[in-house]
N, C-alpha and C positions, 0 to 999 in steps of 0.2 A: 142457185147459180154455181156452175162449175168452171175455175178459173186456171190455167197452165198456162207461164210466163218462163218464155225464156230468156230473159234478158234481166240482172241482175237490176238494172235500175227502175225496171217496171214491176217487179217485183214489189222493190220500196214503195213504189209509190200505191199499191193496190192495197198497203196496208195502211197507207196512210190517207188513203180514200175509204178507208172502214171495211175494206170489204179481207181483210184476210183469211177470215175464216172461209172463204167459197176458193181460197188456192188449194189444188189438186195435183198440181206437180209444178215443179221448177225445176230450176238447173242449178249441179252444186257450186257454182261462184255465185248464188244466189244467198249472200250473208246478213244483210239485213231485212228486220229488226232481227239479230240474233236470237230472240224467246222465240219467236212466232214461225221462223224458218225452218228450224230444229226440227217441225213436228209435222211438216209436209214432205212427200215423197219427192226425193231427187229423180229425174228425167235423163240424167249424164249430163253435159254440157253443150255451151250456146254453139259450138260447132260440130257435136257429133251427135244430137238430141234422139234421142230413142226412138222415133217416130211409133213403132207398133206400139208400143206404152203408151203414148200420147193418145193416140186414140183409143188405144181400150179404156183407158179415163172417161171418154163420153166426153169431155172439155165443151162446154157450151161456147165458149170463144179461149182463144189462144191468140195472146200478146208475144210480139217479134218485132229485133230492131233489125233491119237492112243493112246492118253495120256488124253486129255482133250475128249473127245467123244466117244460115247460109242459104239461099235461093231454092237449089235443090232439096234443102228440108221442107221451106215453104210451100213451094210446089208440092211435093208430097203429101203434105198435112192436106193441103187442098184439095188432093185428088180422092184423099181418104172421108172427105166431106166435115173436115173442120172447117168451122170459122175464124177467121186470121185478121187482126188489126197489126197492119203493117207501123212501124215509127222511124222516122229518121233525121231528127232535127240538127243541125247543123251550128247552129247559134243556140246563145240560149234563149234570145228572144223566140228563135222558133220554137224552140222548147213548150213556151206559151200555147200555143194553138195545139201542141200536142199533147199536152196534157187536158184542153178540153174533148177532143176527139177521142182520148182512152175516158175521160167521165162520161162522155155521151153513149159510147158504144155499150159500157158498162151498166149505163145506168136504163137503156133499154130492153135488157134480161134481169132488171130489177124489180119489177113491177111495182109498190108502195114505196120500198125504199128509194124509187130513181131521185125526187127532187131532194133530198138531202144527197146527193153522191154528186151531180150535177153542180151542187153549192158547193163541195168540199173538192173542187176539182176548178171551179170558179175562181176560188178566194187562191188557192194555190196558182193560178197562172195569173191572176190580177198581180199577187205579190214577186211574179218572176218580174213583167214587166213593169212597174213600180220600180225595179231595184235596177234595173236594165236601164231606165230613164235617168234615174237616178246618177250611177256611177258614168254614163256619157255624158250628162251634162257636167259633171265634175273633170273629164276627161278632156273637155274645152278647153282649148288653151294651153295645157298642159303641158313641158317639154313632155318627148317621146321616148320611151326607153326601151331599148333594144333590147331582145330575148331568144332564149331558144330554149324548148323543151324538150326533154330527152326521155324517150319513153322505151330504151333499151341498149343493152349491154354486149358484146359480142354477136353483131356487130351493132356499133354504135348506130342508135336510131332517133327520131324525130319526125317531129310534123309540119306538115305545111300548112297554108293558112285553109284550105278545103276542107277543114279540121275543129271539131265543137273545143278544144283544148286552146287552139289556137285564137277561134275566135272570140272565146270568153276574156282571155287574158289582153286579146287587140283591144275590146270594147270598153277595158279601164284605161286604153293610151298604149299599149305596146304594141313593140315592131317585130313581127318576127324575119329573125337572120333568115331562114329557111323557107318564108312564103310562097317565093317564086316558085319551089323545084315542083317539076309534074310528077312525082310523085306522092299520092298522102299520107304515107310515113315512110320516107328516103332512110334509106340507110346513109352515112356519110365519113368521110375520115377525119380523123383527128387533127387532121391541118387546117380541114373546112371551118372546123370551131375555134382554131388557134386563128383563122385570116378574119372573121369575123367579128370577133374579139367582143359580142355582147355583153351589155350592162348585167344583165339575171342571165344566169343559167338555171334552170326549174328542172331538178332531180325528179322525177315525179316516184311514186309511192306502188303503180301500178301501170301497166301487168310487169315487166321488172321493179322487184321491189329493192330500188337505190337506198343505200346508207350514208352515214358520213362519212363511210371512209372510202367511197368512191368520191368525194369532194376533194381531198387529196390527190387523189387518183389522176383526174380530171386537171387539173391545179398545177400538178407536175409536169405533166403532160401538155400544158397547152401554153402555160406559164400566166393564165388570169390566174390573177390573183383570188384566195379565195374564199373572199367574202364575197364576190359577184356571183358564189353559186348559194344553192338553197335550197334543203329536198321537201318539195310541193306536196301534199296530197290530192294523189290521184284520181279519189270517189269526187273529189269536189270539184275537181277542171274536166273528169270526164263523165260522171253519172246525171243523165238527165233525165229531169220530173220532180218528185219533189224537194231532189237535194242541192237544186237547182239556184235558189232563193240564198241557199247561203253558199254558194261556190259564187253566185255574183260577185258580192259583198270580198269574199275570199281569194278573189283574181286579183281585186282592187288593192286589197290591203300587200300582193306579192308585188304587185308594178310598183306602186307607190310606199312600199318599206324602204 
C-alpha cells in the first residue's frame, strides 16, 4: 500500500494505525512521530501540495482535510486519477466516525492485514467517544466559564464556535466570547476582548506560536488580569484522530483549572 497525507493529523494517526511504513509522501508540517516522519518525502505543504509529485508517487489513496487543503488541489489529484478520503470533523465526537472511515478505507487496500487496522482504528474512536461522554457528563451542572482562543497575532485572531477548537473546549462547559461572529476565525480588536472580559483566555501554541510574554502583552492591553490568560497547546485543541483522546481529557482540565 502506498499512502500520501496531507494533513499533519492524519498523518499521526496512519502511524498510529501501524501502517507507517506504506507513507510515501506528506507535507512538511507533518512532525509527528518525529523518528518516523524524518524519513518520508515532503510533498511541500497542506496549502500548496505539489500535485505532479503526488502522482508520480502512484499513492494508492491520498488523505485530505477540507480545512487544511485546498479544494483546488483535491480536484486535481482527482482529475489525475488519485483516490482521495476527504475529512472534516468539526467536534471531536465527530472525530469518532472519522477515524473509522480512514481505518475502513485503509484497511480495504490491505488485504490480510485489514482486520487488525480496522481494530486499531476501532479501539481509537471507542476511546474518543468514551472520553467525549465522559467530560459532558461531568460538564452537567457545571457553572460555565467564558473563553476565548486566540489563534493569531497581528492581526489579533480567533474562533468561533463553527470550530473543532471551539468545540472541544464548549464540550467541557465553556462559553466562547466569540461564538456568534460569522466568521470562522474573525480577526478582532483589542477592545472586543477588553468588553468581553473572559474567564480563560487560551494563548494557543499553533499556527502563531504565542509565548508568555505575549500574556503581558495581552494583560496590559486589555487590563485582565493575568492569570485569566494561559498558553494552550494547539496539537491538542486542534489535531484530529489520534491525538484526539487526550486533547479531550486536555480541554477539560484548561476549563476547569
Amino acid at each position: 500500500m502506498r499512502i500520501v497525507s496531507l494533513c499533519p493529523s492524519l498523518t499521526e494517526l496512519v502511524f498510529d494505525l501501524g501502517l507507517g511504513a506504506s507513507l510515501v509522501g506528506i507535507t512538511k508540517f507533518c512532525v509527528h512521530p518525529a523518528d518516523g516522519v524524518s524519513k518520508i518525502e515532503k510533498v511541500a505543504g497542506t496549502k500548496d501540495p505539489d500535485v505532479e509529485r503526488i502522482l508520480a508517487l502512484h499513492p494508492d489513496v491520498v488523505l485530505m482535510n477540507e480545512e487544511e487543503n485546498r479544494l483546488e488541489d483535491a480536484e486535481a489529484l482527482s482529475a489525475g486519477g488519485a483516490y482521495l478520503v476527504n475529512t472534516f470533523p468539526k467536534t471531536p465526537l465527530e472525530t469518532a466516525p472519522m477515524v473509522r472511515l480512514v481505518g475502513e478505507a485503509l484497511a480495504q487496500l490491505a488485504g490480510a492485514d485489514a482486520p487488525r487496522i480496522q481494530a486499531a482504528a476501532g479501539a481509537i474512536a471507542q476511546d474518543i467517544e468514551t472520553r467525549c461522554a465522559r467530560v459532558v457528563a461531568r460538564a452537567q451542572g457545571a457553572p460555565p466559564v467564558t473563553f476565548a482562543y486566540l489563534i493569531w497575532r497581528k492581526p489579533w485572531m480567533t474562533v468561533n464556535r463553527d470550530t473543532y477548537p471551539s468545540a472541544i473546549l464548549e464540550q467541557a462547559g465553556g462559553l466562547n466570547v466569540f461564538a456568534k461572529d460569522e466568521t470562522r476565525f474573525p480577526a478582532f480588536e483589542i477592545e472586543a476582548l477588553r468588553s468581553a472580559s473572559p474567564d480563560r483566555v487560551f494563548l494557543c501554541t499553533e499556527p502563531f506560536p504565542f509565548q508568555e510574554k505575549h500574556i503581558l502583552e495581552l494583560s496590559e492591553a486589555t487590563g485582565i488580569p493575568p492569570e485569566r490568560f494561559q498558553i494552550a497547546d494547539g496539537e491538542f485543541l486542534s489535531w484530529h484522530g489520534s491525538r484526539t483522546p487526550t486533547g479531550v481529557d486536555y480541554a477539560e482540565s484548561l476549563i476547569r483549572s
